[in-house]
C-alpha positions in Angstrom: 14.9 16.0 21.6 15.1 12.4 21.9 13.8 9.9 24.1 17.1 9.3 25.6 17.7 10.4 29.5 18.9 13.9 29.4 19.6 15.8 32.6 18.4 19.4 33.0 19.9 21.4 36.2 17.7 23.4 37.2 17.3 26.8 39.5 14.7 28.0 41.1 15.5 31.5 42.1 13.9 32.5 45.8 14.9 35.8 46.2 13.2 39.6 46.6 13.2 42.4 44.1 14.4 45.8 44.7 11.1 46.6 45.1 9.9 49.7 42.4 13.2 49.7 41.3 13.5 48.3 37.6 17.0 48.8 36.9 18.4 48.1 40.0 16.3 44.6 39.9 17.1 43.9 36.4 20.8 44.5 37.8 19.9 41.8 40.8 18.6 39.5 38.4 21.4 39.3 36.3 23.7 38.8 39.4 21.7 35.9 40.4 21.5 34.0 36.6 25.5 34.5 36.7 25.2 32.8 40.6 23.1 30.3 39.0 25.1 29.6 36.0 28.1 28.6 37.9 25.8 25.7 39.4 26.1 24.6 36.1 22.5 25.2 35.6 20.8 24.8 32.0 17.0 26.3 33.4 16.6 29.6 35.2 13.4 30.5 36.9 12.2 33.4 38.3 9.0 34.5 40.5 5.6 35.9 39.3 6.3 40.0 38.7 10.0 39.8 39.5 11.0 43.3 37.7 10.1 45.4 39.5 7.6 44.0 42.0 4.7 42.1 43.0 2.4 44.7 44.6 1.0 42.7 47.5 -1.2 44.4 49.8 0.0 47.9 48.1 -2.7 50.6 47.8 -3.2 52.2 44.3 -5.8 54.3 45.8 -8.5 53.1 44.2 -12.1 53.0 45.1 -15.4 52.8 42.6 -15.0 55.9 40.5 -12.3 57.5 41.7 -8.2 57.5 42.5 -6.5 59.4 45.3 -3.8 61.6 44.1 -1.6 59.3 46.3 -2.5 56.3 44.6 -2.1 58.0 41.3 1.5 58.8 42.6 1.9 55.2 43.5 0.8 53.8 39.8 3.0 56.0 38.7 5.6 54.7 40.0 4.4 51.3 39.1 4.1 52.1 35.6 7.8 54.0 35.5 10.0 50.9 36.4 8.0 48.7 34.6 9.8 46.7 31.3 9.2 47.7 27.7 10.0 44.6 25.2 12.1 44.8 24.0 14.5 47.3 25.7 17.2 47.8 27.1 16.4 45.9 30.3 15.4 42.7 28.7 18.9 43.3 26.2 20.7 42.7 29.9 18.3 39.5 30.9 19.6 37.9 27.5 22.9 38.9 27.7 22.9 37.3 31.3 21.7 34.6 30.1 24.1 33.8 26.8 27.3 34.1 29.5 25.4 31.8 31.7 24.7 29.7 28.5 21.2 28.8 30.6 17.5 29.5 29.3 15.8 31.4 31.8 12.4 32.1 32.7 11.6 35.8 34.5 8.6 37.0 35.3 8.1 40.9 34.8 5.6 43.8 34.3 5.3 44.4 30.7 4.5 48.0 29.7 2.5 48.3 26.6 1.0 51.6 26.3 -0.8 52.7 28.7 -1.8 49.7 30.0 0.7 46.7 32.3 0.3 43.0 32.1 1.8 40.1 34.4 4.2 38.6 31.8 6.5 35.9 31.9 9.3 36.3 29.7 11.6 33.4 27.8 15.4 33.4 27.1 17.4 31.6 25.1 21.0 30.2 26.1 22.0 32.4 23.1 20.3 35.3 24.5 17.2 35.3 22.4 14.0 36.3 23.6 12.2 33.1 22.7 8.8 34.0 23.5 6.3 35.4 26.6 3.2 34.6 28.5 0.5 37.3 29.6 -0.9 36.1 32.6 -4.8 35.3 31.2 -6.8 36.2 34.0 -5.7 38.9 36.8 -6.7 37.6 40.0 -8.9 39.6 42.7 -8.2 43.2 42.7 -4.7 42.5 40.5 -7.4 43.2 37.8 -7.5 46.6 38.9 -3.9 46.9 37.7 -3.2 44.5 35.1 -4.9 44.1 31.8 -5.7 40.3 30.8 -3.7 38.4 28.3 -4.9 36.2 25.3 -4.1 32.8 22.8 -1.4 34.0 21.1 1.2 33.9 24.2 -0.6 30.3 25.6 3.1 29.4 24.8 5.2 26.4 25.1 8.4 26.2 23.6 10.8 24.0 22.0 14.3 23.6 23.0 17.3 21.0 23.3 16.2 21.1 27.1 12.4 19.7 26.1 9.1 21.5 25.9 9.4 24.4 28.2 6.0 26.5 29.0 3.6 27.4 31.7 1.1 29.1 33.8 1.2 32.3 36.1 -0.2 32.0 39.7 -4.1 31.0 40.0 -4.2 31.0 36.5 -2.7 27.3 37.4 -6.6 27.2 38.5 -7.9 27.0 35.2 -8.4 23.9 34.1 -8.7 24.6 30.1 -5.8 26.7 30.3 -3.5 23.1 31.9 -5.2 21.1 29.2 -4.3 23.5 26.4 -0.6 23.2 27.6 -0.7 19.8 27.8 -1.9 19.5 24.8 1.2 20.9 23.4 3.2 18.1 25.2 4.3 20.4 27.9 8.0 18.4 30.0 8.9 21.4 32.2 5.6 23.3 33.6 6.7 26.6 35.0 4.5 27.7 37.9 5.8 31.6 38.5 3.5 32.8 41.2 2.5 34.8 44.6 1.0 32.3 46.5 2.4 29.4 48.5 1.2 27.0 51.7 0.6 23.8 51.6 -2.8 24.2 49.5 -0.6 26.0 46.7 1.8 23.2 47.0 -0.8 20.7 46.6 -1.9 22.2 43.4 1.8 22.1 41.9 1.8 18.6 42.9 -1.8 17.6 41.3 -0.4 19.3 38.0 2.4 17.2 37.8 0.2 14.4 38.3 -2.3 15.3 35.8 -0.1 16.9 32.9 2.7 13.9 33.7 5.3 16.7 33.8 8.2 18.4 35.5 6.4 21.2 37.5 8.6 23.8 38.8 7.2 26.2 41.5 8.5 29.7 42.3 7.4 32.7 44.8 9.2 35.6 45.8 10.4 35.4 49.1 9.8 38.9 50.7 10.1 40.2 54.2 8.6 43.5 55.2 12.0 44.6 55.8 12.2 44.6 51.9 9.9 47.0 51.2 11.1 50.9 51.4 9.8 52.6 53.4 8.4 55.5 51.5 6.0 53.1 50.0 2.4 54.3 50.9 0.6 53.0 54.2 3.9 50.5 54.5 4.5 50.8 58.2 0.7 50.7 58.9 0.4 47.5 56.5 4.2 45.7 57.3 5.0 47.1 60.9 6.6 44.2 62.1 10.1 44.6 60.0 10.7 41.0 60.5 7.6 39.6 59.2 7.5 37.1 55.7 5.2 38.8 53.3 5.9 35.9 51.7 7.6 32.5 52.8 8.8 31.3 49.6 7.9 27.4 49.1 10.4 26.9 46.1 9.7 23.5 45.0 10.5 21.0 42.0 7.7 18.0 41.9 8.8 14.9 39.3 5.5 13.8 36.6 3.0 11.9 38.3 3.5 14.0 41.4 6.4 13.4 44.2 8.3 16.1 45.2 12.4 16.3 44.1 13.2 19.4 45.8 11.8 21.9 48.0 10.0 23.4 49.3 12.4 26.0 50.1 10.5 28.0 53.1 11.3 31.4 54.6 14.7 31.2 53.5 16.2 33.3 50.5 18.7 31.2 47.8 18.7 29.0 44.9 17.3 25.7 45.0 18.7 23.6 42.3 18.2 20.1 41.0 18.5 17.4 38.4 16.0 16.2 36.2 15.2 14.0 33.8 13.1 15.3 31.3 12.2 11.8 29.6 10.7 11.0 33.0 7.6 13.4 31.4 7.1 11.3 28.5 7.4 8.0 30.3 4.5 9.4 32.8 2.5 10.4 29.8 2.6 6.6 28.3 0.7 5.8 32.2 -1.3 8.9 31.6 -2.2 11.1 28.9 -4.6 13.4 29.5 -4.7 14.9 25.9 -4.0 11.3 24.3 -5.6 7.9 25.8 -7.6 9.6 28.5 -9.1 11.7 26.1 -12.4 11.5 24.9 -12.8 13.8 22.2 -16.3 12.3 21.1 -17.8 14.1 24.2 -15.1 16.6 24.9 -13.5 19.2 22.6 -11.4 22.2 23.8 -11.4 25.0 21.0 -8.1 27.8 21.6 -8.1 30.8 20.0 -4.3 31.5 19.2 -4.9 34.9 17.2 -3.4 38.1 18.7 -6.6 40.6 20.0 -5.8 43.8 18.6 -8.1 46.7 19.8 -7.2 48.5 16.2 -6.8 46.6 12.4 -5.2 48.8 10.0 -5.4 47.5 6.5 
């Protein structure tokens, strides 16, 4: 792309999943890109775990050396709506996004095997699956759920919009990880997540500062009404059926770190706005933290792209 101004709309989807239900959130999720679309937006993005759920405060039944059978029921069901890729449910996401003519960011449980990972997914405005992101690090007891991701899908991509990319949650709290993307000249920093607050929010903005980019926060915005009810230990976790699980705190910071929209806060919608993604590189001539304010004679950062396979057949 060149340096010439170029406005990107963009929308930040701050909605809830049907909760354990894959198809009838992949259903929801293309509703919401075709919403989005006719806002004339060119960027998409959805929350950490969209399809079919974050699990928050959910019991798998787990305890040092042992399941219960209900928690075995309830990874079950975890595991069941999760999203093969490809498949047919990521064939709808693109096809969504092609009539939407947008690229679109959506974060999902990937199903590999026997084992899930916290994956954020890339379209194209053709449709194409450009590329993922397994979340690196599982945070807290997520790791009891989630197997960890590696190099190869530390990904930023290319398109007529800029360099698109990003990080997943408190994985935003690894510095190596920011300066690996940064290093790739990272414009639009995706920020899928759980958390939000105003110490989540002041992260987002310190990233923008740091990485001089476009950082574009996202949370599911869930109320315990949301969650059905034959979930395990729901009413004795969510009793109050009006309580936010989650408030939201959409948000869109501009590089060097002041806020252009948001945060959107205990409110379900689509926040949109314009940027400029030449507003990154201009930023990056003040600051470069991979360039200028580098100082590779004492520091080095050494990333391992290669794809971990537990099995080489030659």
């Amino acid at each position: 792309m060149s340096d010439e101004f170029m406005t990107v709309r963009t929308a930040v989807i701050q909605a809830a999943p049907v909760l354990f239900d894959r198809e009838a959130t992949v259903a929801k999720t293309c509703d919401l890109i075709a919403e989005a679309g006719k806002m004339g937006a060119n960027l998409i993005v959805f929350p950490e775990a969209f399809i079919p759920a974050y699990p928050r405060g959910l019991s798998f039944g787990m305890v040092v050396g042992s399941r219960s059978d209900e928690g075995r029921q309830t990874w079950q069901r975890y595991y069941a709506n999760a999203v093969d890729i490809p498949s047919a449910a990521t064939k709808r996401i693109g096809e969504a996004a092609q009539a939407a003519n947008a690229y679109v960011a959506v974060g999902v449980i990937e199903r590999d095997g026997g084992t899930l990972y916290c994956t954020m997914l890339y379209f194209g405005r053709n449709g194409r699956l450009l590329g993922k992101h397994r979340k690196l690090k599982p945070t807290g007891s997520e790791r009891l759920i989630w197997g960890e991701g590696d190099g190869s899908t530390l990904t930023v991509i290319d398109t007529e919009l800029g360099k698109v990319g990003g990080l997943i949650c408190w994985e935003n709290y690894m510095p190596l990880a920011r300066y690996a993307l940064y290093a790739q000249q990272i414009e639009i920093y995706v920020a899928p997540t759980w958390d939000s607050g105003d110490t989540w929010l002041a992260t987002l903005q310190h990233i923008a500062r740091e990485g001089g980019c476009w950082v574009i926060g996202c949370a599911t915005a869930l109320e315990a009404r949301d969650i059905p009810e034959n979930v395990p230990y729901r009413q004795m976790l969510f009793p109050d059926e009006s309580e936010w699980v989650n408030q939201g705190d959409a948000v869109i910071y501009k590089p060097f770190g002041r806020v252009l929209a948001g945060p959107m806060r205990r409110e379900k919608g689509v926040l949109t706005a314009d940027i400029n993604v030449a507003a990154a590189r201009a930023a990056r001539r003040k600051f470069d933290a991979t360039g200028h304010y580098a100082r590779p004679d004492i520091f080095t950062l050494s990333v391992d792209r290669n794809r971990k396979l537990p099995v080489k057949f030659d």
